[in-house]
Structures are given as C-alpha cells and as structure tokens.
KESEGU-905753 format. One line per 10 residues: number of its first residue (from 1); their letters; for each residue x, y, z of C-alpha. Coordinates in nm, 2 decimals. Layout:
N
NUM	A	X/Y/Z ~ ...
This chain:
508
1	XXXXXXXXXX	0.00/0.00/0.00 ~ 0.26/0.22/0.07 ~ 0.44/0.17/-0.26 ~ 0.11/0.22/-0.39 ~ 0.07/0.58/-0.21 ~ 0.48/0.67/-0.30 ~ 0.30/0.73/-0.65 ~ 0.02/0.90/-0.60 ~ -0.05/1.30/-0.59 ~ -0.17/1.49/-0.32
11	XXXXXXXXXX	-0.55/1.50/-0.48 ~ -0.56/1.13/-0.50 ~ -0.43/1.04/-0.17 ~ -0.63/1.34/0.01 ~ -0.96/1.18/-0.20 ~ -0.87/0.86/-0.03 ~ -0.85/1.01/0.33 ~ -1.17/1.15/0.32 ~ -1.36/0.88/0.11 ~ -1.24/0.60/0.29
21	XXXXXXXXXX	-1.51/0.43/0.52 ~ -1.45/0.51/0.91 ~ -1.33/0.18/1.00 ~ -1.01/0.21/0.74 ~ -0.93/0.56/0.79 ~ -0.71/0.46/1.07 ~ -0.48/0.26/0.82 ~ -0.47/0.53/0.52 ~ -0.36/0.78/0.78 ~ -0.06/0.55/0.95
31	XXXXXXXXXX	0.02/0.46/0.54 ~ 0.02/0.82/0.45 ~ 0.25/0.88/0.70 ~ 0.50/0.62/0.65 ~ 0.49/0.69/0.30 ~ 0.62/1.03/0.39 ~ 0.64/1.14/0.01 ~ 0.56/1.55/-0.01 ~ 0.21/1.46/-0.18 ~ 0.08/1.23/0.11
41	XXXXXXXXXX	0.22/1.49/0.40 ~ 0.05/1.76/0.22 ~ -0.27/1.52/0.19 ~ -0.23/1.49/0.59 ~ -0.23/1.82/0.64 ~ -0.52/1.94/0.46 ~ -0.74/1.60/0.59 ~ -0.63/1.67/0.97 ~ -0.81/1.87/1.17 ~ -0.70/1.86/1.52
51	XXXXXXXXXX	-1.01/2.07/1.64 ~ -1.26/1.85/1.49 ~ -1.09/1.46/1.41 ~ -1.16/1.24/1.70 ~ -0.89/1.16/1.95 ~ -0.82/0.78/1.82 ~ -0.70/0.88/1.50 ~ -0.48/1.19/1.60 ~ -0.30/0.97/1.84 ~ -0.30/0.69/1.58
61	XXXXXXXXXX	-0.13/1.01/1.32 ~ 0.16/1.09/1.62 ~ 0.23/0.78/1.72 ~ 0.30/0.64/1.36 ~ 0.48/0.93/1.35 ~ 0.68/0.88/1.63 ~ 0.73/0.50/1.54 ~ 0.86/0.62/1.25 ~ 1.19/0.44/1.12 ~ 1.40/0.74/0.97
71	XXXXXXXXXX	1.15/1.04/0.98 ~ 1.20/1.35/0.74 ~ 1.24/1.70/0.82 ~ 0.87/1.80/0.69 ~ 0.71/1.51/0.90 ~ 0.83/1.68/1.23 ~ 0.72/2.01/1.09 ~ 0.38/1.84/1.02 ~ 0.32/1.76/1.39 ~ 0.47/2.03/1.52
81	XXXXXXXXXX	0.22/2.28/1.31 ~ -0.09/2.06/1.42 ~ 0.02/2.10/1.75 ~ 0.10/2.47/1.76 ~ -0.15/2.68/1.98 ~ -0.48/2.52/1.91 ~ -0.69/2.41/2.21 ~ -0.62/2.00/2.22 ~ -0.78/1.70/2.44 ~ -0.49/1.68/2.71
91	XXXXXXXXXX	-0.42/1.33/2.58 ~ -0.37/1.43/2.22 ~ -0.15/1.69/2.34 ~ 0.04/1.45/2.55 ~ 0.10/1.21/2.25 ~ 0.20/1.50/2.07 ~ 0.45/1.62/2.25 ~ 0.64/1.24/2.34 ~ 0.62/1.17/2.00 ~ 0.82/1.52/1.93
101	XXXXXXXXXX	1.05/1.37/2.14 ~ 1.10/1.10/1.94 ~ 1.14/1.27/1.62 ~ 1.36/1.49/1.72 ~ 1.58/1.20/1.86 ~ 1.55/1.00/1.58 ~ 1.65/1.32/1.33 ~ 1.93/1.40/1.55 ~ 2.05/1.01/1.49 ~ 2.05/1.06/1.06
111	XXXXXXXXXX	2.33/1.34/1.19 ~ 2.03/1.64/1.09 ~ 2.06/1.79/1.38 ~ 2.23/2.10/1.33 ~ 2.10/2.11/0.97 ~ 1.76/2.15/0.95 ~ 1.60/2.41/1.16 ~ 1.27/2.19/1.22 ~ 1.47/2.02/1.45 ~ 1.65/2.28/1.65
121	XXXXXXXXXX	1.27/2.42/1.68 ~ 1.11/2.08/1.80 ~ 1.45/2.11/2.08 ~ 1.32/2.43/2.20 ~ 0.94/2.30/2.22 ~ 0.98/2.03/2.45 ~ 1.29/2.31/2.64 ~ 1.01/2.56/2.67 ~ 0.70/2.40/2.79 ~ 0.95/2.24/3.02
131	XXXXXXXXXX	1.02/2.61/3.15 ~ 0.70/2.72/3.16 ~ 0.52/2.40/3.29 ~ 0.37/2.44/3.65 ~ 0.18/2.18/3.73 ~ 0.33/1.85/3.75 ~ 0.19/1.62/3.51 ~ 0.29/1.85/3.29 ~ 0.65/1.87/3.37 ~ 0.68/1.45/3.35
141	XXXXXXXXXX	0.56/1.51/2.96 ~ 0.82/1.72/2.90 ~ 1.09/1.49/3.11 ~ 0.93/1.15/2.89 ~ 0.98/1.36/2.54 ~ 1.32/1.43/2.64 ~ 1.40/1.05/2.74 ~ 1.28/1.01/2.39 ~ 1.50/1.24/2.19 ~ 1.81/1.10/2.37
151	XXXXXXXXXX	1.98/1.42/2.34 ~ 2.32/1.41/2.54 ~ 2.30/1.84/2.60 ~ 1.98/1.74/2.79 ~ 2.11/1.53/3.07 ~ 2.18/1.84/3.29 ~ 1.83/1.97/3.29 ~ 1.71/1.63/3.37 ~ 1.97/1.61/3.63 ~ 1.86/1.90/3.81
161	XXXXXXXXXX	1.48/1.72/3.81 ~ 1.63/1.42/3.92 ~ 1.76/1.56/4.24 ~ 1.51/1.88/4.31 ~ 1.16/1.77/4.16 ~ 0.87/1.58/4.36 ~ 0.86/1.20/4.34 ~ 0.62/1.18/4.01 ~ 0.90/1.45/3.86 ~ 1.21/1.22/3.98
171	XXXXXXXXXX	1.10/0.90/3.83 ~ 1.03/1.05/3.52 ~ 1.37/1.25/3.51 ~ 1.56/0.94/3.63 ~ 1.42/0.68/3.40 ~ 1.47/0.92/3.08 ~ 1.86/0.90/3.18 ~ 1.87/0.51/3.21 ~ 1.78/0.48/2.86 ~ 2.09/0.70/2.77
181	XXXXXXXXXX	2.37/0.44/2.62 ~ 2.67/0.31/2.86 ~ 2.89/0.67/2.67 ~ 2.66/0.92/2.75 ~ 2.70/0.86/3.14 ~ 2.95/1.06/3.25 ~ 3.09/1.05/3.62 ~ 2.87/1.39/3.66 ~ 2.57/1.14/3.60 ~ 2.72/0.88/3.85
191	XXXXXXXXXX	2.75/1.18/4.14 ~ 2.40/1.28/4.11 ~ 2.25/0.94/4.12 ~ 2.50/0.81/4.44 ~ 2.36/1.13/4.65 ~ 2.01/1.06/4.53 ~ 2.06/0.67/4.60 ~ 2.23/0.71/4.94 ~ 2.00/1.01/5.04 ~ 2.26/1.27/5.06
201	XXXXXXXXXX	2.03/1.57/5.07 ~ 1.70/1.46/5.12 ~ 1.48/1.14/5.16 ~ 1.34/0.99/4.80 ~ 1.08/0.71/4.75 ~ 1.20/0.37/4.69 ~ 1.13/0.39/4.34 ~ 1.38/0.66/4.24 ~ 1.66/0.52/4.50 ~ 1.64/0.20/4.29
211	XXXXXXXXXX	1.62/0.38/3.92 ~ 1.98/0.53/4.05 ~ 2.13/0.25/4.18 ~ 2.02/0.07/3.86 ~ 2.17/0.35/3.65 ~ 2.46/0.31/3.87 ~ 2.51/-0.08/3.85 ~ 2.45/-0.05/3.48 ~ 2.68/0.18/3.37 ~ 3.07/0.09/3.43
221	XXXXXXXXXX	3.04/0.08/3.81 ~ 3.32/0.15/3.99 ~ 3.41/-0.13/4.27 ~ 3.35/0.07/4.55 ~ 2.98/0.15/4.43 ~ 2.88/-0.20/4.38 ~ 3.01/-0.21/4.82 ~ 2.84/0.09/4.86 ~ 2.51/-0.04/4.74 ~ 2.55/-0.41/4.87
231	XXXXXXXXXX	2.64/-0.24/5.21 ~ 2.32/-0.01/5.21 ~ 2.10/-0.29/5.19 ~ 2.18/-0.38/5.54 ~ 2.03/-0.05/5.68 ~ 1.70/-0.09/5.40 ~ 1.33/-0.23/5.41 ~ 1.33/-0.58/5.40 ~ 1.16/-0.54/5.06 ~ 1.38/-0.29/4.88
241	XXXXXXXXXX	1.67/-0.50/5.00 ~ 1.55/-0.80/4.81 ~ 1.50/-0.65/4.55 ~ 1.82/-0.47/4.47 ~ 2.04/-0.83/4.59 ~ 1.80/-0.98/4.36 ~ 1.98/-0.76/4.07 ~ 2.34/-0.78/4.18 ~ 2.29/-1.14/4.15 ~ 2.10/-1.10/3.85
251	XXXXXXXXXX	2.42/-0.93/3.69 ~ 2.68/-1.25/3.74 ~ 2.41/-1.46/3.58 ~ 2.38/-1.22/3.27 ~ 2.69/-1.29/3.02 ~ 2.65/-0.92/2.86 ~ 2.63/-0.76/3.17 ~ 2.90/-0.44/3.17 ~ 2.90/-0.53/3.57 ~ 2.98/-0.90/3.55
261	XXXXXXXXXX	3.35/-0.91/3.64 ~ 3.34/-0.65/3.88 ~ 3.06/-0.84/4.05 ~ 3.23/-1.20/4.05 ~ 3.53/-1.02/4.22 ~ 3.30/-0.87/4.48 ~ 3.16/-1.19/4.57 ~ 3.52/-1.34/4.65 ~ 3.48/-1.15/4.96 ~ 3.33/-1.32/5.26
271	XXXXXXXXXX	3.31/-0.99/5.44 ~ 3.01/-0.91/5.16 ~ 2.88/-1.23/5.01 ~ 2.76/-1.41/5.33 ~ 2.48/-1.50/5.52 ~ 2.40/-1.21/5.68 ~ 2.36/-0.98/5.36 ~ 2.18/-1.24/5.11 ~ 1.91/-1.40/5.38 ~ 1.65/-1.17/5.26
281	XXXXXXXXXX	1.36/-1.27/5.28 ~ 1.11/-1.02/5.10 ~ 0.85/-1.13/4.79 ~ 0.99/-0.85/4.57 ~ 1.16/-1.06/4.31 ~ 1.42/-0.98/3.99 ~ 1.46/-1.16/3.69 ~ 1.58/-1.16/3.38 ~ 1.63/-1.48/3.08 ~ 1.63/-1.55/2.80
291	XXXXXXXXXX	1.30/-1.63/2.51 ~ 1.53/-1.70/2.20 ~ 1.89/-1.73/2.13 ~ 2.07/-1.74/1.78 ~ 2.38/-1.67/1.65 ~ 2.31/-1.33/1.58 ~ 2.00/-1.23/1.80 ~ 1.91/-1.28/2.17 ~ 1.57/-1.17/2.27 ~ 1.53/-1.18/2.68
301	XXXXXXXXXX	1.22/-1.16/2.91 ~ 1.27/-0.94/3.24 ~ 1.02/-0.94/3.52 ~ 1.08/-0.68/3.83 ~ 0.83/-0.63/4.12 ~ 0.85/-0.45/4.41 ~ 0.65/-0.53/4.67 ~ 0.56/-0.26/4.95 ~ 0.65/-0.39/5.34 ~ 0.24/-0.49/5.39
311	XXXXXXXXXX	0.28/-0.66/5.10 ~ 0.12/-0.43/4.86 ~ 0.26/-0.46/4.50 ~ 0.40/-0.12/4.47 ~ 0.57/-0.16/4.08 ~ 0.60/-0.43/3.88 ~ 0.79/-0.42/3.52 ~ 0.77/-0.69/3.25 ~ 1.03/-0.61/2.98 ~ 1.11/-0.81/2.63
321	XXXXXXXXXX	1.43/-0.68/2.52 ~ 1.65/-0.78/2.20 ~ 2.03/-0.79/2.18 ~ 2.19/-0.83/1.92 ~ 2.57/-0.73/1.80 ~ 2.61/-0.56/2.13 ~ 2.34/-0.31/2.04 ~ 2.01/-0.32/2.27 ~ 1.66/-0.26/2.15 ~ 1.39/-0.25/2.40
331	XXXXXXXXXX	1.12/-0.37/2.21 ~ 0.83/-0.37/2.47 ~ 0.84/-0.22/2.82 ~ 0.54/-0.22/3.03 ~ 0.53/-0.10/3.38 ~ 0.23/-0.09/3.64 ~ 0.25/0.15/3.94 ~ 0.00/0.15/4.23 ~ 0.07/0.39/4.54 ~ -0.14/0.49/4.85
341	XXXXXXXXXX	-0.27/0.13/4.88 ~ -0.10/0.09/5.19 ~ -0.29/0.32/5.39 ~ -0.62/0.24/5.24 ~ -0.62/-0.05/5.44 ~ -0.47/0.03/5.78 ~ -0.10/-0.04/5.70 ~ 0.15/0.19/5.95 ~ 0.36/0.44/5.71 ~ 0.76/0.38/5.72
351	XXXXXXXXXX	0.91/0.63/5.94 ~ 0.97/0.97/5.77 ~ 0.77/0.89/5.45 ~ 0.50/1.10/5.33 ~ 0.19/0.99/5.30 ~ 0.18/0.93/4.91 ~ -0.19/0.97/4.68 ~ -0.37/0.70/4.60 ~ -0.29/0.57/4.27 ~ -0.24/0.36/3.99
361	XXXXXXXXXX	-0.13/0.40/3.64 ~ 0.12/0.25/3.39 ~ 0.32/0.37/3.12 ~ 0.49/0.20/2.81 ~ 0.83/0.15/2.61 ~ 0.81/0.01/2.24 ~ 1.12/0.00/2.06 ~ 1.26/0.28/2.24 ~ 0.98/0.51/2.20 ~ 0.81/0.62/2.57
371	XXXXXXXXXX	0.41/0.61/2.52 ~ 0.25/0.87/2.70 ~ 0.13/0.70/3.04 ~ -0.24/0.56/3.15 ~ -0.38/0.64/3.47 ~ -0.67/0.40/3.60 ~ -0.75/0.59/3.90 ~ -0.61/0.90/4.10 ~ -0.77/0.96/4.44 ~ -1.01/0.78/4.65
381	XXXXXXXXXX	-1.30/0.94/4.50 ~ -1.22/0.84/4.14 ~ -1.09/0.41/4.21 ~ -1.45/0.41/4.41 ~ -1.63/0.55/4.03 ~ -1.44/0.32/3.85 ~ -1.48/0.03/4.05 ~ -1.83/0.08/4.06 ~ -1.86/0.16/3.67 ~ -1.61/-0.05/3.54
391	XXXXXXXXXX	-1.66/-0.19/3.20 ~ -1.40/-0.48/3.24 ~ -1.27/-0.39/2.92 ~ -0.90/-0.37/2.91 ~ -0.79/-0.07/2.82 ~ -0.57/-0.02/2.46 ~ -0.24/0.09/2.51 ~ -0.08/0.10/2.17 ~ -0.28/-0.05/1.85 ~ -0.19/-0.05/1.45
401	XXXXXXXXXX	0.04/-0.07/1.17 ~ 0.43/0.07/1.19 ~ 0.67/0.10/0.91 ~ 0.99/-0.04/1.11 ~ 1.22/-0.12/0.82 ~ 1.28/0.10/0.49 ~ 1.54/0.03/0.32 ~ 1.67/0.13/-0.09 ~ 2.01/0.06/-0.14 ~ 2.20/0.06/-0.54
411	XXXXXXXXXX	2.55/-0.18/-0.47 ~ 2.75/-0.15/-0.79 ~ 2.95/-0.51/-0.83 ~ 3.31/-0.53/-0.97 ~ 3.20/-0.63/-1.31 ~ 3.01/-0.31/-1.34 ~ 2.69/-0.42/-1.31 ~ 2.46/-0.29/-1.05 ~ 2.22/-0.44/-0.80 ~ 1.93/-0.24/-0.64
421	XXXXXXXXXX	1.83/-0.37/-0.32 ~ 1.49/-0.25/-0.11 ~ 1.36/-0.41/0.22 ~ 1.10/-0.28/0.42 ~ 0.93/-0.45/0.76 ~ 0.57/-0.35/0.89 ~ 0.50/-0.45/1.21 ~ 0.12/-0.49/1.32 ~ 0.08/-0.44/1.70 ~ -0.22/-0.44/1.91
431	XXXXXXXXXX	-0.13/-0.38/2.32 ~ -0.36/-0.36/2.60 ~ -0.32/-0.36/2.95 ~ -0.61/-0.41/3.27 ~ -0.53/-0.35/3.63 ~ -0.84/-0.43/3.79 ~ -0.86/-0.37/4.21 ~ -1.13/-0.53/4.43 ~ -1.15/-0.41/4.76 ~ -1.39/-0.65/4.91
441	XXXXXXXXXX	-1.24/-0.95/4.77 ~ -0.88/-0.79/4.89 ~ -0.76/-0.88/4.49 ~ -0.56/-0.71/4.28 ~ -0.50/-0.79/3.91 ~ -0.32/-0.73/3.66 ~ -0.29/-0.82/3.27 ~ -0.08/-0.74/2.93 ~ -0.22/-0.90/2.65 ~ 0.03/-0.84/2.32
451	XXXXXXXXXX	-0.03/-0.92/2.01 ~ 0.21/-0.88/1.68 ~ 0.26/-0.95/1.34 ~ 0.62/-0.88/1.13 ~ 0.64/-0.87/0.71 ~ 0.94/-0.86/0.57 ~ 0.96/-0.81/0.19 ~ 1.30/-0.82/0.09 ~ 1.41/-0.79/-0.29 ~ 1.73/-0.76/-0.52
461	XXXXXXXXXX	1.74/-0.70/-0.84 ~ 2.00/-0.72/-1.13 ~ 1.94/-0.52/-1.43 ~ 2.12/-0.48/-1.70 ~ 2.07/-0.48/-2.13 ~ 2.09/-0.84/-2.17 ~ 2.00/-1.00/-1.79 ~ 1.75/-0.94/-1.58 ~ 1.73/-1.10/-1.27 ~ 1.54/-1.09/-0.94
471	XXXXXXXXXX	1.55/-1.23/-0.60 ~ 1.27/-1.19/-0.40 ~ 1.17/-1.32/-0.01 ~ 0.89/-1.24/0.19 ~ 0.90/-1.35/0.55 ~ 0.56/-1.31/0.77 ~ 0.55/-1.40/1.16 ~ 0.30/-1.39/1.43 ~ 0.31/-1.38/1.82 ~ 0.11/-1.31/2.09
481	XXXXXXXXXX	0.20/-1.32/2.49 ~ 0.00/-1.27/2.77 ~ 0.13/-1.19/3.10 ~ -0.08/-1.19/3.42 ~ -0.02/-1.13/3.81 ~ -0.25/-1.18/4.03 ~ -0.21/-1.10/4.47 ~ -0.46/-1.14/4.71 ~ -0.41/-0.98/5.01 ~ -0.67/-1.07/5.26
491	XXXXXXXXXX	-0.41/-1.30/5.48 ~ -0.07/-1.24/5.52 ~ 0.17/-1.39/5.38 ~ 0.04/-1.22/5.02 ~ -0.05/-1.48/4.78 ~ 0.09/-1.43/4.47 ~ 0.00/-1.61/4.14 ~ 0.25/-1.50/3.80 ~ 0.12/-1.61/3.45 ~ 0.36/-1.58/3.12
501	XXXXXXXX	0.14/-1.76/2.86 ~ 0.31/-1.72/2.51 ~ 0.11/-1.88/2.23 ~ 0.26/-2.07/1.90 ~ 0.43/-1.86/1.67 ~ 0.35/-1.89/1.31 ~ 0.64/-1.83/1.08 ~ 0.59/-1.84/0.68
C-alpha cells in the first residue's frame, strides 16, 4: 500500500483520506505517514483537523509518527504545526509532545541535527513548555519527550529534576537518563545518582533510590559503588533490599552484563557475600532470561516487582528486550504502578515517608519510544467510580500498523553491473493492559495482552541490457503473549500467582 501511495498525488491520496469508510481511515492515515512522500504529508495536512478529528485517530497520526523508522524534516514540521497553539484534548496533546521527542531523537540520529532548523525548533518545544510547565503532570511530559529524543546536552536539565523535583518528577527525570547508552554517562551522572541513592540531601521514594542505583550498577560501576550499594541494603526495608540483591545477582548470571567481572570479584569477599547480607527474605523478586537465542540475535524476558512492606505490590515491570551485535533494542516495556494502597487498608507508614496519593497508572516503552502513560485511578474518590462503573474492558495501550524497516540501497558489483536492493518491515501491533482492584475480595490484578505481526519483503534485483534477474523473499510471523499477576491480600503472607502464557508462533 505504501508503494502504492509513494505514486500518488496529493489530490488522490487526500480523496482517499476523506472517502475511505470510518473503519479504514485509521490505516490510510498511518500509510500516509510512512509513506512520507511531499504529496501524502501535504494530503495529511489538509485532511487533519486537530479541532474536529476524534482523539483515536490523532493519536493513531503521532504515534505512527513517532514509530517512525528514519523520519524526514517535513514530518516533524507536520506535527509540530498541528500541535501549535490550538486548544487540544490533554491526551492528544500528550502524545503529541512524546512523540516530538522521538522525532527529534531520531532526526538528530541521521546526523540532521544542526542542519535543518525543524529540529532545532522541535528542541526548544519540549525546552520551553519544560520552562514554563507548572503543574506536574505537565512537567513529567516534557521529562518522557526528552528521554525520547536521547539528546546528550539534555542530561543536565534532567539532572537538576532528578535531584530537586517531587517523586512523580524524579522517576520521570531518572528513567529518561537510564535509557541513555553506557557513553553518554559521564561521572557527573554517576554523582548525582549516588547522592540521590544514598540520600545525601533529602529522603526519596524507593522507586527513584532503585532507578539510580540501577543507572549506577548499569553503567561501568566502579568497585567501590557496587560495596556501597550491597552495604546499604543492610540499613534498607526488607523489601527494597531483596530486590536490589536480587539484581546484583542478577548481573553474574547475565553474560553481557558491563558489571559482570566486577561483581564476581566482589563476591570473592566473605566480608560481603555471606549470610547475613543475602538472607532476605522479602517477595519482591528480579529476573531476567532469555526467550530466543541465535547466533546473531538474543531476545530476553525481564520481570521486576516490588513489593511494598504490607505486601502491597508497589511496581511491577515486565520487559522483552533484543540484543543483538552488542546493540540493545527495548522492544516492549510495560510498567504498572500503584501507590497509597497501603494506607487504604490500615497499614503503618515507614518512618519519615509522606503519605503518598492513592494511585495507579502505567506507562509503556516500544522500541525505544516512551508512550504517553495511562492512569486507571487517581484519588479515593475516582478508584471508588471506577470500581463501581467499570466496563472490564482492558484498556488499549498502543494499536496498528508501523513501518519499522525502509530500506533502498543501489551496490555497484566489480563487473560493473549494478544491484538495487529495497527491504521494508511493517509491524502490526495491538497492546492492551487491565489492572483491575477489588476491595472487598482484597484482589488485585493485573494483565498485558500483546499481540504482533512482522512482514518482511525483501528484494534484489540485477538489471542490465541483456540480464535481468530478481531475487525476492517475503517472510511473515506472528506472536502473541499474555502476561498476568494476580495477589490477594486478605491473609498475610500475600498470595501471589504469575502467569507468562506465550502462544505458537506462526512463521511463513
């Protein structure tokens, strides 16, 4: 379809848009935008009416946009332009804004970044709502975009969150850096995260003391860090200690880990690996294997949860990840969060913690781009009306076609001749995610159900005046996984069932 569209002029394709029944506009419009030709952006912009369209398909516009493989100039001008100063739902403008992130990111990757001005101006969108953003929701937008764009004069300004802003403001600053690469850490990095880990200048929730030791233990650590950490655990929740001596162990087990020698030289000592410091005995659990290994490609399933000291889960993170060549591709991330729990049912506060909101929400990671997060329930009032009026429908976190692969190469051969090769991959995705509470029956569940599809068209050909030939493969596969958790809490200990149901995978 898109080679189809590559052709076409900006009346045909805009006659398509706006003919097509309801039920297929959503395809035409993530086509048009992967076919990225000037006819079909100019088509988009003249069918798109961000004041009128309804929110499904201007998310499903930005996020094929963000998901794009090597985005043009004019596509992030596109966005930018439907973004600029009109009055939008807040979660359009959300999308909007993570997936300038990831334009910008991706630009700044194809070495455009101090070329074309688009980009320099899509920098200073995300730089100035950051600036001017007072409310805090708002401000973790801006931090996600900027995790997005990967852009290493950033880190500073997400340093500064790191260590200053609120808890909501923190985790989003912190988990932007971690998906810097291992070069982009510098020891500056390392200083902020060690005072925010070790509590230097003021108390921080679990969740971001863990997100910096984890940026700590992942990049390069130094010996004494590794100590510093394993010794801290002593003084920590029984929870929170499990769970970081769950990854330290985690790290001698995992071949590619950047920590692995360090580790093994650690755990000579008696004075550290003993008894006393690896007798935990908390429910949070790490882990970390691996799904499929080849020769050239290992794809890996992680599972982190951490359990609060009643027993409340208080984050749990199921990650599919892909190594290959010693690059890393996060292909899915999904991550629950529920907070305030604990004193909803009578559980005592740790000493010196605030009192956090009730909560629960998730956000997502698909190859590498941040999602804009899902909130199920914020405040008392609001779980009570959607407990009561819940439809038991999960609720769609990413769904529809992406362009992952586009690729036109000519290779001239020694004899003179020349070879034109073109690949391109679609991916067809369809995500959901359910976190479903019952207070009477003292439950709390969870559920990701994902769903894919991968074509690969692949084809060389050979022309010349008298040969012609061609080489063609097309390679189609299909997967789905479902991953479920489910705790009751009405006794103690927690009960605690974990599902990872992956069906048969079709390949052609």
């Amino acid at each position: 379809f898109i080679q189809m569209l590559r052709s076409a002029k900006k009346r045909d394709v805009l006659q398509l848009l706006r003919r097509a029944p309801e039920e297929m506009r959503p395809f035409l419009v993530e086509a048009a935008v992967a076919t990225q030709s000037v006819a079909s952006l100019a088509a988009l912009s003249d069918f798109l009416d961000f004041s009128k369209e309804p929110k499904s398909l201007l998310e499903k516009f930005l996020y094929a946009a963000a998901f794009s493989p090597r985005p043009s100039g004019e596509l992030l001008h596109l966005v930018l332009d439907k973004l600029d100063g009109k009055p939008l739902a807040p979660e359009t403008w959300e999308t909007g804004i993570v997936a300038v992130g990831s334009l910008v990111g991706k630009l700044c990757q194809q070495k455009l970044c101090g070329l074309q001005q688009v980009v320099e101006h899509g920098v200073e969108t995300i730089l100035r709502g950051l600036r001017g953003a007072k409310e805090e929701p708002e401000v973790v937008i801006y931090l996600l975009a900027l995790g997005n764009a990967m852009l290493p004069e950033t880190i500073p300004i997400l340093l500064d969150h790191a260590e200053d802003g609120p808890t909501a403001v923190t985790t989003a600053a912190t988990s932007a850096l971690q998906r810097f690469p291992v070069p982009h850490i510098p020891s500056k990095v390392k200083q902020v995260m060690r005072r925010i880990f070790h509590q230097k200048r003021r108390s921080y929730d679990k969740t971001c003391r863990l997100a910096a030791a984890e940026i700590l233990l992942d990049n390069h650590p130094s010996p004494m860090d590794v100590i510093n950490i394993l010794l801290a655990t002593s003084e920590m929740e029984t929870e929170m200690a499990t769970f970081l001596l769950l990854k330290v162990q985690n790290s001698l087990h995992d071949h590619h880990h950047l920590a692995r020698n360090i580790m093994k030289d650690i755990m000579g000592d008696p004075r550290i690996n003993n008894y006393n410091f690896f007798s935990k005995v908390g429910i949070s659990s790490s882990f970390s294997g691996p799904l499929t290994v080849t020769s050239d490609l290992i794809s890996t399933f992680g599972l982190d949860l951490l359990f609060l000291e009643g027993g409340f889960l208080r984050k749990s993170v199921s990650d599919f990840s892909l190594l290959s060549h010693g690059q890393r591709l996060r292909a899915a991330q999904v991550t629950f969060e529920a907070q305030g729990m604990e004193s909803m049912m009578g559980e005592n506060l740790s000493e010196g913690e605030e009192e956090p909101e009730l909560m629960a929400g998730m956000s997502a990671t698909f190859f590498n781009v941040q999602l804009r997060p899902i909130i199920f329930f914020q405040g008392y009032t609001d779980l009570m009306a959607k407990v009561l009026l819940s439809s038991g429908e999960p609720t769609s976190v990413v769904k529809g076609n992406l362009l992952l692969m586009d690729h036109h190469q000519v290779i001239p051969l020694q004899s003179g001749l020349q070879v034109t090769v073109k690949l391109q991959g679609g991916l067809g995705l369809d995500i959901s995610a359910d976190m479903d509470v019952s207070i009477w029956e003292q439950e709390l569940k969870t559920s990701v159900n994902a769903r894919g599809s991968l074509t690969m068209d692949f084809q060389a050909e050979l022309d010349s005046p008298f040969l012609q030939a061609t080489l063609r493969s097309q390679t189609e596969v299909e997967t789905s996984i479902h991953f479920d958790t489910m705790l009751r809490f009405s006794s103690s200990p927690v009960l605690m069932c974990l599902q990872l149901r992956e069906e048969q995978v079709p390949y052609r």
